[in-house]
N, C-alpha and C positions, 0 to 999 in steps of 0.2 A: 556675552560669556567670554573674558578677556583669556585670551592663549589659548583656546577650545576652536581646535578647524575644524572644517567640516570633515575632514579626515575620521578624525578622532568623532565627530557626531556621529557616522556611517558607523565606524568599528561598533561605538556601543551600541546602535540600533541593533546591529547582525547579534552580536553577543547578547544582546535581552530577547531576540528570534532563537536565536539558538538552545538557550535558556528556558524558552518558553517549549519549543516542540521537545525537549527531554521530558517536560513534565508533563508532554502529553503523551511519548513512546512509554512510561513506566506508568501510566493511569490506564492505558487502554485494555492491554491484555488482564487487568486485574480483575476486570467482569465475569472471565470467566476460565481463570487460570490458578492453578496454586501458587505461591511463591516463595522459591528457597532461596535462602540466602547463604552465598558463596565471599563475603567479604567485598571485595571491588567488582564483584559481577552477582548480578539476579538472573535466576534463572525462573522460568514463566511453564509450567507445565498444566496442559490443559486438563481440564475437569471434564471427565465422558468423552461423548466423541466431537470428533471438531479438528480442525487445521491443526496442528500441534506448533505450539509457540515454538520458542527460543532464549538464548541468552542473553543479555545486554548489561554496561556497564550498570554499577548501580546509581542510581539518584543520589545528583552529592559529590560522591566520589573526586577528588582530584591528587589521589597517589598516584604511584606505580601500581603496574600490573602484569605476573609475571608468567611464564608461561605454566610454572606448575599453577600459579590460578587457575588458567585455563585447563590446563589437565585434569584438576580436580572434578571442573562441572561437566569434561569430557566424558569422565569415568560414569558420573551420576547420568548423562543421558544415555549412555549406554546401559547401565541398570535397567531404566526404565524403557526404554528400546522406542526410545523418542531423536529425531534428528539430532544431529551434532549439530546447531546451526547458532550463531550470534551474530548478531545484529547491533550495528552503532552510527554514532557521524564521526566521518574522520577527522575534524577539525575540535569536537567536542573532547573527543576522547583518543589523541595522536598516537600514544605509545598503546593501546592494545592490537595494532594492526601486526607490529613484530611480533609479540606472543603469540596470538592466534597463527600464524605464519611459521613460526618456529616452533610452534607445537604439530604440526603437519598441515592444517588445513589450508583451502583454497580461498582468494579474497576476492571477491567481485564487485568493482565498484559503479553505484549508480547517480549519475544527477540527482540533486535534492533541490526542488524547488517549490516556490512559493508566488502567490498571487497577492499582489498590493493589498492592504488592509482599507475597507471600501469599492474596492473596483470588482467589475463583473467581466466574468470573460464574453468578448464579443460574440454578437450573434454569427452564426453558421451559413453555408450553402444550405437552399431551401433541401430537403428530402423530399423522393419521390410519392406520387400521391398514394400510395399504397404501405408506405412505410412512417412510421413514427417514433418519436425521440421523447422518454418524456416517465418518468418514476414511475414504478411497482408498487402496490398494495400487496397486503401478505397475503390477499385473497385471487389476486393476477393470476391467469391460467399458462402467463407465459415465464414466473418467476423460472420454474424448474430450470428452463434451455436458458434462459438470462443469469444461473449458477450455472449452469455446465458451459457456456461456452467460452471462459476465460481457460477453462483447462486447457481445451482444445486450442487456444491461441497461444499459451506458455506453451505448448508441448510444440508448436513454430514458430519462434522468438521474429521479432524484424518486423519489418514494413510490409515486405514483399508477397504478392499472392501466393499463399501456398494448395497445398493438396486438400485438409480436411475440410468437408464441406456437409449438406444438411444429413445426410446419412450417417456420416461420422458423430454429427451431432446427434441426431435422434436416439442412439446408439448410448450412448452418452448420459442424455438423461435415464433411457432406462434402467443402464450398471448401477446410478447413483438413486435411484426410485427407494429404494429400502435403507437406504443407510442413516437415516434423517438429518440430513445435510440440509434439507429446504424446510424444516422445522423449525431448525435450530435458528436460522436466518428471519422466517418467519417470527420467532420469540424474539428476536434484536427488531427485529423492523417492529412492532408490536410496542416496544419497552424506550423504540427512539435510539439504539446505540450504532443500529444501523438505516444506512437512506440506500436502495438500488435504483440507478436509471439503466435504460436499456432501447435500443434503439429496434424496433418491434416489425417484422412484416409478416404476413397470414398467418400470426397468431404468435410466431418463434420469434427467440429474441438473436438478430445477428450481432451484436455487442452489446456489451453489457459491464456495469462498472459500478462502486461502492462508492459511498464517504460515508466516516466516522464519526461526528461530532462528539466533542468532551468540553462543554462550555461555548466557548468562544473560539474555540478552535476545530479543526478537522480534515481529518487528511483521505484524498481519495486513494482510493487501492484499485487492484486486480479488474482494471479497464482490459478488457480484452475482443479482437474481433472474429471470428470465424475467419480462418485465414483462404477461402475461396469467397469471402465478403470485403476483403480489403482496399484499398485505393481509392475507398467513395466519399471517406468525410468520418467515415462513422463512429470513431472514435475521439475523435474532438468533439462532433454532436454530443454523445455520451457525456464526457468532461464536461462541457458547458452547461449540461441541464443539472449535473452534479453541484457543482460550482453556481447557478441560479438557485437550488433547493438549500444548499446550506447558508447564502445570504438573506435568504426567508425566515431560516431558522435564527438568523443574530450571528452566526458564523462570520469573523472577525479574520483570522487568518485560515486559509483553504493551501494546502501543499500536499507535496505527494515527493515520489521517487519513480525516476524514468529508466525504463529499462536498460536502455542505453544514449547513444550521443543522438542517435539519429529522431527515434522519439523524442527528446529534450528538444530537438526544434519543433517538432509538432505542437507540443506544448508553448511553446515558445509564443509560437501565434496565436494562442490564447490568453496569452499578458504572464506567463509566467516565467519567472528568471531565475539563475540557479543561484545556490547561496553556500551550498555544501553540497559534500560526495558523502551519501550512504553507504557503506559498507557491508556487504554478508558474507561472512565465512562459512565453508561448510569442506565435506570431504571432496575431492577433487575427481573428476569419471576418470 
């Protein structure tokens, strides 16, 4: 391929990766979201109850994007009294980080990364003989605490050991027992849109994590560990058995978004490398 470096081969692999996981952030939410159309931005508003989406560029798109755009879907998730929240990659789509910014909100950026096309993440330290790494059925008596206990670890960002622990947890699942949070999960795991692993001891899950599959592709989410569980492995265990279930499934590319730097190396030792900054905007505490 005469004047073609390897330069130039890398850029276009990234850019047909880059290309490819858009088509997979604008396919996902469509399961179970409605979707309005704002010109350079879609906005994803869920159907009943459930996590409540966000906004994102739209598919396609390579205009300008200006802040009254954003003002406009501003107005509209305030109508419907849904997050202000939009979601992008920063290399995908550069010039919406000033609007969003100059329209008031806050930007928080996260590693985006991704695992070789073919490779598995490495095996793990053994877990203790009482404990188990290893996917949920929708009929698992430990799904509940394996959805509640990502709350619990977003609500203590970091590595580091923190306070809440199994009481906070137990807690937890009970507030969330009626809301049909584990139903709705249950109807994805059932239909295939979602896979839960969880890392399991006398019956409760102390981490616990998703992947998505859409095709050939799938992105793990909402890993998270009881932050009086941490410093053992268990969220990499998690990741791994994710990342083994979706190579089962034909899952081609597996990536995600790391909370921060520090996480991004944890990942890191499971073969994955960063390729782009996710961005979320939202109101600022």
């Amino acid at each position: 391929m005469l004047g073609v470096t390897s330069v130039d081969l890398d850029d276009r692999r990234e850019r047909a990766l880059l290309d490819q996981l858009e088509r997979y952030y604008d396919a996902v939410p469509r399961h179970g979201a409605r979707v309005e159309d704002f010109g350079p931005l879609t906005l994803f508003v869920q159907e009943g109850q459930g996590w409540p989406f966000y906004a994102r560029p739209a598919r396609g798109w390579s205009g300008a994007v200006s802040v009254a755009d954003v003002a406009r879907v501003r107005v509209r998730q305030r109508e419907l009294e849904i997050p202000e929240s939009f979601e992008w990659v920063a290399e995908t789509t550069p010039a919406l980080r000033a609007a969003v910014e100059e329209s008031g909100l806050v930007v928080h950026e996260h590693p985006l990364m991704v695992l070789a096309p073919g490779s598995s993440a490495p095996a793990v330290d053994e877990m203790s003989e009482d404990l188990s790494v290893r996917t949920l059925g929708p009929d698992n008596p430990a799904l509940p605490s394996a959805l509640a206990v990502p709350h619990l670890a977003f609500a203590e960002p970091g590595t580091r050991i923190g306070s809440a622990g199994a009481a906070e947890l137990a807690e937890t699942v009970r507030d969330r027992s009626g809301d049909g949070s584990v139903d709705r999960v249950v109807a994805r795991i059932r239909a295939g849109l979602t896979v839960v692993a969880a890392a399991v001891e006398d019956g409760t899950a102390l981490c616990a994590g998703q992947h998505q599959p859409v095709g050939a592709i799938s992105e793990i989410v909402g890993v998270g560990t009881l932050p009086t569980a941490r410093r053992r492995g268990l969220g990499l265990a998690v990741t791994a058995s994710l990342v083994a279930d979706a190579r089962s499934r034909g899952v081609e590319t597996v990536f995600l978004s790391a909370g921060d730097e520090d996480v991004a190396r944890l990942y890191a030792r499971l073969g994955f490398r960063r390729i782009a900054t996710a961005l979320i905007g939202g109101p600022g505490e």
